[in-house]
C-alpha positions in Angstrom: -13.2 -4.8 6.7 -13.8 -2.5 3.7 -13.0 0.9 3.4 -9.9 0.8 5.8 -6.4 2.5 4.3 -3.9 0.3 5.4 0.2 0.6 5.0 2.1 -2.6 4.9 6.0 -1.2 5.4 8.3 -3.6 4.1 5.8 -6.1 0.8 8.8 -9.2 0.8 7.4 -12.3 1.6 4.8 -12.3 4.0 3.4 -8.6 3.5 3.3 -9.0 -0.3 0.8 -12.0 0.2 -1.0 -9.7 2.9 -1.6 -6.8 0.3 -2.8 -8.9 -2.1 -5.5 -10.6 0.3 -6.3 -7.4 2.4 -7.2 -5.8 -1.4 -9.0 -9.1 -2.3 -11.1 -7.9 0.9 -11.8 -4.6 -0.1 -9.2 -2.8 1.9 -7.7 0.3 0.5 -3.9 -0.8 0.6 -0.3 0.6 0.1 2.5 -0.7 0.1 6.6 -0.3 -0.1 9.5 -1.9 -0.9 12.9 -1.2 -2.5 12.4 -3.4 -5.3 11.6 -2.1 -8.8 10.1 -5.3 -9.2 8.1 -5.9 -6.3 6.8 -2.2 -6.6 5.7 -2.8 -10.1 4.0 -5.9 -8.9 1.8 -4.1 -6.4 1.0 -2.0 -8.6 -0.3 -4.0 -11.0 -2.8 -5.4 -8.3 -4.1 -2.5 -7.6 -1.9 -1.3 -4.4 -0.7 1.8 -4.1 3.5 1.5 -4.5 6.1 3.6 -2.5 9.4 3.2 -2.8 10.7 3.5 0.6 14.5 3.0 2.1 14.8 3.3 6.0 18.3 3.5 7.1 20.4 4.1 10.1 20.5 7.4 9.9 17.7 8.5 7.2 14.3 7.3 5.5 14.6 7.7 1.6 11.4 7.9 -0.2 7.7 9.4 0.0 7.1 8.9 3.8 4.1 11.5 3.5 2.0 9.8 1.2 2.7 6.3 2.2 1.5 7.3 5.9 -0.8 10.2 5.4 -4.4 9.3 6.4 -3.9 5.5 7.1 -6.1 3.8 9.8 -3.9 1.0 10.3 0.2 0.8 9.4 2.0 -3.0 9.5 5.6 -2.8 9.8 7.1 -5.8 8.5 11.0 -4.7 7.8 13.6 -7.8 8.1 16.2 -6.3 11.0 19.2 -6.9 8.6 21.0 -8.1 11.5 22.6 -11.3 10.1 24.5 -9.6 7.4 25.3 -6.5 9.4 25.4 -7.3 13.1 25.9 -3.5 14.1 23.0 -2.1 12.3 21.0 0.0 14.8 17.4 -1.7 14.4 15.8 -0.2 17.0 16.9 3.3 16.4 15.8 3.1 12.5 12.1 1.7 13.9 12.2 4.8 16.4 12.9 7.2 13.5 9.6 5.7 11.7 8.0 5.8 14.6 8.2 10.0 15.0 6.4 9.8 11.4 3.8 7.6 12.4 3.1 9.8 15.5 3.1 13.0 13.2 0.6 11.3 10.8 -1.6 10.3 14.1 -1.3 6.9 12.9 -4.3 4.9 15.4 -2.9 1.2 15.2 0.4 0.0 14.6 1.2 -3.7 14.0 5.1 -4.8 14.4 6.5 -8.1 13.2 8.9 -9.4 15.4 10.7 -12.8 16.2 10.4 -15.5 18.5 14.2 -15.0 19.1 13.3 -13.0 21.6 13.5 -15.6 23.9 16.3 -17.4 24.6 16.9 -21.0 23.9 17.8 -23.3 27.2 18.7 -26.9 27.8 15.8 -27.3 29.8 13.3 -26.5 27.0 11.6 -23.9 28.4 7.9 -22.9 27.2 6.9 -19.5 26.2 3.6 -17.7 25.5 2.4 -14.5 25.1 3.1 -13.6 28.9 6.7 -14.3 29.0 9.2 -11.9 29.4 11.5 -11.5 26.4 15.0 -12.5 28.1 17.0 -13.1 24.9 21.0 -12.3 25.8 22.4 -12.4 21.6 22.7 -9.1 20.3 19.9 -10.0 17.1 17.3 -11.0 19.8 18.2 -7.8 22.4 17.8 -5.3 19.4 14.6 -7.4 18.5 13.4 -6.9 21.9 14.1 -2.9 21.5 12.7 -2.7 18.9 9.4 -3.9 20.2 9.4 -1.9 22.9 9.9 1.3 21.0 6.6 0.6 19.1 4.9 0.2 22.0 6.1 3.3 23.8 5.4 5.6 20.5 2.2 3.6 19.4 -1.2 4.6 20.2 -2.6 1.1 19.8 0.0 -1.4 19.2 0.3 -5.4 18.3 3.2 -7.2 18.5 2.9 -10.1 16.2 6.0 -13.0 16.8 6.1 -15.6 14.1 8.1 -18.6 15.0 10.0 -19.7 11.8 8.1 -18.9 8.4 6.8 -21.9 5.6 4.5 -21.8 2.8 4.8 -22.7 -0.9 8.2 -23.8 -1.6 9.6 -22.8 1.6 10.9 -24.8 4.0 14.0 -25.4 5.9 14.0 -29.4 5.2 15.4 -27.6 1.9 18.8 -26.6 3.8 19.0 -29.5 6.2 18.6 -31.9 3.5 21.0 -34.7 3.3 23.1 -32.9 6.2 25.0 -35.1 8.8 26.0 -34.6 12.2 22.8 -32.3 13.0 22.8 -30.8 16.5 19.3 -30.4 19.3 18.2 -33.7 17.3 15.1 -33.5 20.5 14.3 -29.9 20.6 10.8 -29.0 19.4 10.4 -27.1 16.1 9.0 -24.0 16.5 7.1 -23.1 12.7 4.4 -21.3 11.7 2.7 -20.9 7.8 2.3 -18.1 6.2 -1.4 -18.3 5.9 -1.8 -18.9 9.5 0.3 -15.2 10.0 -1.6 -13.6 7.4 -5.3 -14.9 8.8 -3.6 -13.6 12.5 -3.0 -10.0 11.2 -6.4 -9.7 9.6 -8.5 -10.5 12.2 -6.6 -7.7 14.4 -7.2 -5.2 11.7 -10.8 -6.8 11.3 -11.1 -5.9 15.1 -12.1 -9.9 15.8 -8.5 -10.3 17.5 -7.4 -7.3 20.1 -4.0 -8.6 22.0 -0.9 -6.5 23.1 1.4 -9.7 21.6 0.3 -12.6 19.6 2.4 -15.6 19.2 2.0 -17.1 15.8 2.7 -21.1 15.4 1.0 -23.5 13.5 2.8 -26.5 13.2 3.2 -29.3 15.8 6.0 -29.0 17.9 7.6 -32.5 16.9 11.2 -32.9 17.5 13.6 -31.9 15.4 14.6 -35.1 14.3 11.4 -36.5 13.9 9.7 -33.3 12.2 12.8 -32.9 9.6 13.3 -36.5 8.5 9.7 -36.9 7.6 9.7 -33.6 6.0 12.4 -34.9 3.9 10.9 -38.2 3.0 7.5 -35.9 2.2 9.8 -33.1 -0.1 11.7 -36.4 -2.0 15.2 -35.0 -0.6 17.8 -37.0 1.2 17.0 -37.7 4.8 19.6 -35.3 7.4 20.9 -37.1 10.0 21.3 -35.8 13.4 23.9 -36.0 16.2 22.0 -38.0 19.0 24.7 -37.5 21.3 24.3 -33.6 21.1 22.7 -31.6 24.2 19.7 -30.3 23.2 19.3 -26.8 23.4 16.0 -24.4 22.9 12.9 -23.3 23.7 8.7 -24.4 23.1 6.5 -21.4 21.3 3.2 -21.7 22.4 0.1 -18.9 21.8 -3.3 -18.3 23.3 -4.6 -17.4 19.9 -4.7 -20.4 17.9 
């Protein structure tokens, strides 16, 4: 995979790790983020930095020379939904998107969510053919999102991770010693963030070409089972979970393992 220029829009947790290994590989690699910090970080491994800001009604920063001449762009921007419900995802990926077709931009890769989908009582299964048929207002912005990146795209991937671990992060660290836990049956729906990264390299690489790609790595346990042992494995206070609870959600599944 030498020789490629490849963009990684948004270097937090994931597409920081992702610089570093695509540069590891040979991989001509910028990257941006609105961190002093993070940009100084890149830097000093030998990626190219940009401070970049996209917001809902204007992109801040050096949008030229982050895109100009890249074969490959990865745009990995958290939604913000959660602390702002009203932000306007979809219309801040569309006004990327006009840069990346002016900059003739050949394959786009979008991180999305598995919140697309909606979580049921029945436990439904989805894979990569399922239709997105979230009804909360995070997952329908989510789901335009995607399909504004595939509309403007030449090539496009749309990579879902189910819920992100690696290192130190885990979400046995918040449900720790917890009581009264609800969906105590409902599979767990995680993925590592080596298993993501290895994903998105082999669909630069060319070994992986897919229109969606589901990511999930770990076994879907129940939640009760998967989190207590998680606990006992971590040396935190078991949670304890409401058995009486209806279980509500939904089974990730992907054709790529």
């Amino acid at each position: 995979m030498p020789n490629k220029n490849i963009g990684i829009l948004g270097c937090g947790w994931l597409g920081y790790d992702l610089a570093l290994k695509l540069k590891q590989q040979g991989c001509e690699v910028r990257g941006t983020s609105r961190s002093l910090e993070k940009l100084q970080q890149l830097s000093e491994n030998g990626v190219h930095a940009f401070k970049i800001d996209l917001q809902e009604d204007k992109i801040y920063g050096d949008v030229q020379g982050f895109l100009k001449g890249l074969d490959v762009l990865l745009i990995d921007i958290p939604p913000g939904l959660r602390k702002n419900p009203e932000s306007n995802f979809a219309f801040r990926t569309k006004l990327f998107m006009r840069f990346v077709q002016v900059y003739e931009i050949n394959k786009v890769l979008f991180i999305s969510s598995t919140s697309v989908f909606e979580d049921r009582e029945d436990i439904p299964t989805y894979d990569e053919n399922s239709i997105p048929n979230a009804t909360s207002n995070n997952g329908k912005k989510i789901i335009a999102a995607e399909q504004i990146v595939q509309e403007m795209a030449h090539q496009s991937t749309i990579i879902r991770p189910c819920g992100l671990i690696g290192d130190d992060r885990h979400p046995i660290k918040m449900l720790a010693g917890r009581k009264g836990i609800k969906n105590p049956d409902a599979p767990v729906n995680l993925v590592t963030r080596d298993h993501v990264n290895s994903l998105i390299r082999k669909v630069i690489a060319g070994e992986l070409d897919a229109a969606v790609i589901h990511a999930v790595s770990e076994p879907h346990k129940s939640r009760q089972d998967y989190y207590q042992k998680a606990a006992i494995e971590f040396g935190l206070e078991v949670p304890v979970f409401d058995s009486d609870s209806e279980n509500l959600g939904k089974k990730i599944v992907s054709r790529f393992p």
